[in-house]
C-alpha positions in Angstrom: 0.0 0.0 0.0 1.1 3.5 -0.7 1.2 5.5 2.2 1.4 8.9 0.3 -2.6 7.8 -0.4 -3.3 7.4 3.4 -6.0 10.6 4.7 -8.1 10.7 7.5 -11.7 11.1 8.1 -13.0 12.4 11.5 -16.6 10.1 11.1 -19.1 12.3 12.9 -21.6 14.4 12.0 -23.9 14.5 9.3 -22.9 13.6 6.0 -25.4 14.4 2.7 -25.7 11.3 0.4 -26.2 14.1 -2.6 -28.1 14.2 -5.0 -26.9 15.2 -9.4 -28.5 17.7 -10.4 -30.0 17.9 -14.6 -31.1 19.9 -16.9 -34.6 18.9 -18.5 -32.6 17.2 -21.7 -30.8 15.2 -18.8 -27.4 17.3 -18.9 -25.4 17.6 -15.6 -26.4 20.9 -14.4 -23.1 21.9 -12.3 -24.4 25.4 -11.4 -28.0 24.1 -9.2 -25.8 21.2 -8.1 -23.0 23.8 -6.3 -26.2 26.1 -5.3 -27.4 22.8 -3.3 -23.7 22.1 -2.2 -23.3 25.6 -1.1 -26.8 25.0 1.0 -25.1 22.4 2.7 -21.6 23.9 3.6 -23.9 26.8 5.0 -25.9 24.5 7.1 -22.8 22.9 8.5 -22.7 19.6 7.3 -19.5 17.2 8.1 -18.7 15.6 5.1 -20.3 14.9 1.7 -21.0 11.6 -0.3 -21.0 11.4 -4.3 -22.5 8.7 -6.5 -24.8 6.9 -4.5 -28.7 5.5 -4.7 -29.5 9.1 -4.6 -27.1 10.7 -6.6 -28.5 8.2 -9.6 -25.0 6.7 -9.9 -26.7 4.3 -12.2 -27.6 6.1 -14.6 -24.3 8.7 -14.7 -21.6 7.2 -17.1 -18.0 6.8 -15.3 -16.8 10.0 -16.9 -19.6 12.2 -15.8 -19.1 10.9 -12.1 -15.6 11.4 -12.1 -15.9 15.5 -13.4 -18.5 16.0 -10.6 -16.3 14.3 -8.3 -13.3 16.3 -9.6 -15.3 19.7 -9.3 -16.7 19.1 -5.9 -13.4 18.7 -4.6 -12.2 21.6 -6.3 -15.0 23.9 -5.4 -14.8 22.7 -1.6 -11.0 23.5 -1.6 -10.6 20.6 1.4 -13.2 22.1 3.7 -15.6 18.5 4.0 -14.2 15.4 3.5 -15.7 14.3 0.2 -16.9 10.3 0.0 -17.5 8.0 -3.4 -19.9 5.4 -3.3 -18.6 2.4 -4.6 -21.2 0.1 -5.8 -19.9 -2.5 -8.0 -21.1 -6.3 -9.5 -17.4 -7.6 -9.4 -14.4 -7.3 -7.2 -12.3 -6.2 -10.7 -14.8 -3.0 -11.4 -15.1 -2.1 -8.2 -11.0 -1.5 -7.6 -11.1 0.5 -10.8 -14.0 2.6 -9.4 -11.2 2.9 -6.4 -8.4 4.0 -8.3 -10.5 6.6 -10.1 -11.7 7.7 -6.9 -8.1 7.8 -5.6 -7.0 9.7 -8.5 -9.1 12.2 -8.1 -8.4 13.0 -5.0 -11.1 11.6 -2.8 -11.0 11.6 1.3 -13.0 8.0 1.6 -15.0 5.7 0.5 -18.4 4.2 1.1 -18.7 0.5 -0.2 -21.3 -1.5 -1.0 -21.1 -5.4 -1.2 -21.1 -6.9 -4.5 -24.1 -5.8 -6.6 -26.5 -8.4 -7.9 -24.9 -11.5 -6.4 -25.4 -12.6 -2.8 -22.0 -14.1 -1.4 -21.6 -15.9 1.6 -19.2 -15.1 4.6 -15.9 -15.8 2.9 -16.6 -14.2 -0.6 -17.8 -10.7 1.3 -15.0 -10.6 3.3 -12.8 -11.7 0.8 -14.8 -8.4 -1.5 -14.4 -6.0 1.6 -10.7 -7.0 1.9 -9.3 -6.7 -1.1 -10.9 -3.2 -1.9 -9.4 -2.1 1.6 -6.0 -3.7 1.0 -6.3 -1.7 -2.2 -6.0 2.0 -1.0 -5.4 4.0 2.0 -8.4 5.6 1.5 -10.5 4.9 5.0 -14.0 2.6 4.1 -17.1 3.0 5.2 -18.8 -0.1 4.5 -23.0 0.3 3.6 -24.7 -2.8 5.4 -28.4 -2.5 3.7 -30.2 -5.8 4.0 -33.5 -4.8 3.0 -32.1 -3.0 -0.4 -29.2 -4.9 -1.5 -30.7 -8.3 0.2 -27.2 -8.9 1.9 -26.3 -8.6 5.8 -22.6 -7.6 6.7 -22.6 -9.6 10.0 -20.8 -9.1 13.5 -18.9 -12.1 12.3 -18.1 -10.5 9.1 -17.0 -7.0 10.7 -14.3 -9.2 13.5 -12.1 -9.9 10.2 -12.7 -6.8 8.6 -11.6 -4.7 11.1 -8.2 -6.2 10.9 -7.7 -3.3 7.9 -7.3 -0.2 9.9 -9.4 2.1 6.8 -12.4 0.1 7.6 -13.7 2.3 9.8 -17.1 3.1 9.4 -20.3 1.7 8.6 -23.4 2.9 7.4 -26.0 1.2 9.7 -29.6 0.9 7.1 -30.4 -3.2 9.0 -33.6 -1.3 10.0 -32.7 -2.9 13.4 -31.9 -0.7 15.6 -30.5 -2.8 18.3 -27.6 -3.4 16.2 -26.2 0.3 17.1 -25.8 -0.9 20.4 -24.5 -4.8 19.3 -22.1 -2.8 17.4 -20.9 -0.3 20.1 -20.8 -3.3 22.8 -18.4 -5.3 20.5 -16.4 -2.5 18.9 -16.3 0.5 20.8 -15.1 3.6 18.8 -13.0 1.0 16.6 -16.1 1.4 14.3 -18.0 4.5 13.6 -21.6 4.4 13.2 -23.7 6.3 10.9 -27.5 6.4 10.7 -28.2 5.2 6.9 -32.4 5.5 7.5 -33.6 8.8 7.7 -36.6 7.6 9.7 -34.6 6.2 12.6 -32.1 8.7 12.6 -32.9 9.8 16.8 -33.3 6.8 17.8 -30.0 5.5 16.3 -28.2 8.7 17.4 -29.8 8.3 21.1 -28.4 5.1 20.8 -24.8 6.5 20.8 -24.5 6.8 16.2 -21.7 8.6 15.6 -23.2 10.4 12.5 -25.9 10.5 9.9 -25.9 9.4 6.3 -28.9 11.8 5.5 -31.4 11.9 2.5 -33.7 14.7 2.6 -31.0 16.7 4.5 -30.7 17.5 0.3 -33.8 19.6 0.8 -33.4 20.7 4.3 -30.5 21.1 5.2 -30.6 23.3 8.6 -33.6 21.6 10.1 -31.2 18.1 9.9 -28.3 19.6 11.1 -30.2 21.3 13.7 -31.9 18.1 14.5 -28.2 16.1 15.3 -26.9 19.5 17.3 -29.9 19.3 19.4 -29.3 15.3 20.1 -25.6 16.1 20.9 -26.2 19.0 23.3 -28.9 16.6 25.0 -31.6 19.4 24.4 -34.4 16.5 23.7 -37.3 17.9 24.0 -36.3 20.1 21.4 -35.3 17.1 19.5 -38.1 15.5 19.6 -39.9 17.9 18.5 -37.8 18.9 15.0 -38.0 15.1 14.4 -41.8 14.6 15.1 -42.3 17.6 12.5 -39.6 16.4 10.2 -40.7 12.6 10.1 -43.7 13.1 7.5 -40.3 14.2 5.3 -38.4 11.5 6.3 -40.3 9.0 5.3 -40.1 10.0 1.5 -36.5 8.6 2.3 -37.7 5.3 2.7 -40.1 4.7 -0.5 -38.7 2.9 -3.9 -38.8 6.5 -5.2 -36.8 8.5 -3.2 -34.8 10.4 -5.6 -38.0 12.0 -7.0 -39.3 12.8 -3.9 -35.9 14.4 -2.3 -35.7 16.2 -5.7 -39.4 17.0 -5.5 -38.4 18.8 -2.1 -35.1 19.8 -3.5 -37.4 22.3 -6.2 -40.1 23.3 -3.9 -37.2 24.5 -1.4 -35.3 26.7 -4.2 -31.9 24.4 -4.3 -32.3 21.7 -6.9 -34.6 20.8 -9.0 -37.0 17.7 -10.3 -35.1 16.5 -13.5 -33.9 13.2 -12.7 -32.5 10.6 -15.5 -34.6 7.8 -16.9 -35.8 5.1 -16.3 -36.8 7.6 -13.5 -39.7 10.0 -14.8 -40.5 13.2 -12.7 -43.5 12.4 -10.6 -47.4 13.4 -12.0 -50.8 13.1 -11.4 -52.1 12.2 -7.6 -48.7 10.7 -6.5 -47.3 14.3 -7.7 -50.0 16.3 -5.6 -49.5 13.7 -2.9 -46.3 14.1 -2.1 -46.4 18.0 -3.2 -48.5 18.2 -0.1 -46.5 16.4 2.6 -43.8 19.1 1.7 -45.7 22.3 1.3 -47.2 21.4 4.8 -43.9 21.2 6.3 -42.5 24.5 5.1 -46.0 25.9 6.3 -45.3 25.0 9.4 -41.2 24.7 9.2 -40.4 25.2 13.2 -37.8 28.1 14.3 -34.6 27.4 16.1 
């Protein structure tokens, strides 16, 4: 391993999963995406993550990813930490997404295990392991059972954490005992982030070191203010922000996300609806339906 590749990533806080931003005609539109950025920095977000389930990494060709990439660690001129989703169907793609990242001059990375194949214990380690013995970039590994239909055990993370850049994971099991499994076994070895925006005080209350946030993309403030409030042990207020917030939050947790953070995104003046297809922009009742879960938050968007 190259050391000259080795940073450091202080895991805490709250950390956008961003979304791209387009034009109608489906063009990366760099100027909204920096106005959104810019939103964030302002709010006083921890970190930032690129090219994930949000950001429609799926439908963004390798090139396109890697200029946003480049600019948004240009434009943030090492201020946040800046993350790349690495979401791969085999080991060999997945290190070139890792050298790119590298190359460009990324603080970390948040992996994903293989994508449409469900290994067993030896073949996700063996996945997890040979990414991290790849780079001296620290890992964050994404353990989504319900999405990506495999479970990164306890079992799993005891050989993992013999590679010192695994050192974060983004908790979405849905279960959320496992913040305090985690904790008891691992202590501060592993950093825990909140990956579902809809348990996001409960995990925190359970000692999560940070948030991997979705509509933070349209509100911004209100979720930073939300994990202040946790950390200063001011729960009343807490409770709350989240009790108003949680008809927003659950947009997080619906097949389509993207175009209901976006949605938000456009109604809050920093983004917009355009997504890439197969994603269509929403119409008809699901459009007014979700058009009205947002407009009656900003109605009655509490102060702080």
């Amino acid at each position: 391993m190259d050391n000259k590749n080795n940073r450091e990533i202080q895991w805490n806080g709250v950390f956008p999963a961003l979304t791209t931003k387009f034009f109608p005609d489906g063009e990366l539109d760099f100027e909204l995406f920096f106005k959104n950025l810019d939103a964030q920095v302002n709010a006083g977000v921890d970190g930032v993550i690129l090219g994930g389930t949000l950001g429609e990494a799926n439908a963004l060709r390798s090139e396109e990813k890697m200029e946003l990439t480049r600019q948004v660690i240009e434009h943030l001129q090492g201020s946040l930490p800046v993350v790349m989703n690495i979401a791969e169907g085999s080991t060999r793609d997945a290190l070139e997404r890792v050298k790119e990242a590298e190359d460009a001059g990324v603080d970390g990375l948040m992996v994903l295990p293989p994508m449409r194949y469900l290994g067993d214990h030896r073949e996700i380690v063996t996945y997890f392991s040979e990414i991290a013995a790849s780079t001296g970039l620290p890992m964050m590994i994404y353990n989504n059972p319900v999405d990506y239909k495999t479970l990164v055990t306890l079992e799993m993370f005891d050989e993992l954490l013999g590679h010192d850049n695994i050192q974060a994971v983004k908790e979405s099991t849905r279960d959320i005992t496992n913040v305090t499994r985690l904790i008891n076994r691992y202590g501060d070895r592993l950093k825990i982030f909140c990956g579902v925006d809809t348990l996001a005080l409960e995990a925190l209350l359970m000692g999560a070191h940070g948030w991997v946030a979705g509509l933070v993309c349209a509100f911004p403030k209100e979720t930073v203010a939300l994990y202040k409030l946790v950390r200063e042990g001011r729960m009343n207020e807490a409770l709350a922000l989240y009790r108003w917030f949680m008809p927003l939050l659950e947009l997080d947790i619906h097949p389509k996300l993207v175009q209901y953070i976006k949605l938000a995104e456009q109604m809050e003046g920093i983004g917009s609806e355009y997504v890439r297809a197969p994603r269509l922009t929403l119409t008809g009742e699901e459009r007014e339906r979700v058009t009205s879960i947002i407009q009656k938050a900003i109605e009655t968007r509490p102060q702080f």
